[in-house]
C-alpha positions, 0 to 999 in steps of 0.5 A, a space after each residue: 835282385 839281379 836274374 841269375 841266368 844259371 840258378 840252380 840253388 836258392 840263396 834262402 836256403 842259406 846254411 846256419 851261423 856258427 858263432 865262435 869264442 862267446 865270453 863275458 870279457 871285453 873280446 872280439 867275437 868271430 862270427 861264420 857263416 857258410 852263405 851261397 855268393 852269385 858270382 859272375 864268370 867269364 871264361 875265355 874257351 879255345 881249342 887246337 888239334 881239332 883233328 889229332 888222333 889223341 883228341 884235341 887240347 882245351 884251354 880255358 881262362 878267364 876271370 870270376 867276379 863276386 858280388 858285394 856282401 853286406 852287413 846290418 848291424 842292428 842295435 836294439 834296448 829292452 822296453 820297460 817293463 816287458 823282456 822283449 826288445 825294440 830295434 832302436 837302429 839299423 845299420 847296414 855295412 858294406 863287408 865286400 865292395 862290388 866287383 871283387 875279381 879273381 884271375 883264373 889261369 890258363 887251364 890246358 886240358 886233352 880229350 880222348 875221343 879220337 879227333 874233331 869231337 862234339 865237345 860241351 861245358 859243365 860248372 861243378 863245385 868240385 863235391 858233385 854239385 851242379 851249378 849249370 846246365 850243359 853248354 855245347 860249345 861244338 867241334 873245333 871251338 876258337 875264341 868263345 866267350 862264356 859269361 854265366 852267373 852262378 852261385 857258389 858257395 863261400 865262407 865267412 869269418 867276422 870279427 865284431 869289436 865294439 868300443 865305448 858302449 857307455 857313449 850317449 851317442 852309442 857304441 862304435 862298432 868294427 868289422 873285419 875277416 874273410 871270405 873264403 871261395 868254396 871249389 870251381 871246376 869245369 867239366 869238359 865232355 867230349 863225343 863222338 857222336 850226339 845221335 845213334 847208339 854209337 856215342 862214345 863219351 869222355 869227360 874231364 874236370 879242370 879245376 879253375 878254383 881249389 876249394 878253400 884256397 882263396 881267400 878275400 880280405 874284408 877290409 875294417 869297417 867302422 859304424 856307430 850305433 846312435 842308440 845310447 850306451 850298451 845297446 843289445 847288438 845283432 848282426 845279419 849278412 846281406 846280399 849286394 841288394 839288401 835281401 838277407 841271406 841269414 837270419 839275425 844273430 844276437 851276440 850280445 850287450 855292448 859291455 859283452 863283446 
């Protein structure tokens, strides 16, 4: 798994599936789950008006790249004999390719502190949490360059559609849905002063990313089970390395879904 250089969460401490629309029909089955995404953010940082009176203006702009998300689907039969059940196949899908990039627009924000301020950097999800440290980026700030990881929260919405499940070679399986991006702010904090009494401090938070407004399409992802005709059918979701970011969820025999 790739070092996050800002981790402020652990990506085992994934909130629960929540599976939708279970019936005894032949239907699709949608399957959500709320899962911590590593992203990567380059953020572009400038700064006019150093000296004015009102407080100098910031701009930040940049681009948010996604790791990959993965599927396993895992098809299993019950053994003779017994109730419990042998993982017969696994198959591991890919949801999300790496490098999903979102373009955050060019953000103009004014502090008010009075003019040439120490001025330092904080990433929230716009609820209050944390997601990095303070960077200071310090007085009149020209051209620096951002690049943290973080991880964020992010919505996702499968659907699962399996087809001939009498097949000897097994059911065909696909997937598809959304991933839907959890809020990213930026929270810029101006001082006057970094030592003595007499600081004076004002923050301001910019949303670079509205929660909930965006929104990535999972393209349809076709598998074959290979393990014969209505197998029991599970589904985990994974991070870009394979290390599971859910436990498995069983949805069903083939004939249910």
């Amino acid at each position: 798994m790739k070092a996050l250089a800002l981790r402020n969460h652990l990506l085992a401490g994934m909130a629960g599936i929540t599976l939708l629309g279970l019936t005894t029909a032949r239907a699709d089955q949608q399957v959500t789950a709320s899962l911590d995404m590593t992203t990567h953010l380059s953020l572009l940082v400038n700064e006019l008006d150093c000296d004015n009176s009102h407080g100098p203006q910031i701009t930040l702009e940049g681009d948010l790249t996604i790791d990959s998300l993965k599927m396993k689907l895992i098809f299993m039969n019950n053994a003779k004999g017994t109730h419990t059940a042998t993982v017969v196949n696994e198959v591991d899908v890919n949801l999300l390719p790496e490098g999903a990039k979102i373009t955050i627009p060019k953000q103009p924000s004014r502090g008010g502190v009075g003019g040439n301020p120490h001025i330092y950097l904080q990433f929230n999800d716009g609820n209050g949490q944390t997601l990095s440290q303070e960077y200071y980026l310090g007085r009149c700030v020209q051209g620096l360059n951002l690049t943290p990881d973080l991880v964020n929260q992010a919505l996702a919405s499968v659907n699962v559609h399996a087809d001939s499940c009498t097949n000897h070679k097994g059911p065909f399986i696909t997937m598809d849905g959304t991933l839907t991006l959890g809020g990213l702010h930026a929270k810029l904090i101006f001082r006057n002063n970094v030592k003595g009494t007499h600081t004076r401090e004002e923050a301001i938070d910019v949303t670079l990313i509205q929660a909930g407004t965006t929104k990535i399409v999972l393209p349809k992802q076709p598998s074959r089970g290979g393990v014969g005709g209505n197998p029991i059918i599970s589904i985990q979701f994974l991070e870009s390395d394979g290390t599971p970011m859910t436990d498995p969820v069983t949805l069903g025999r083939c004939v249910q879904l």
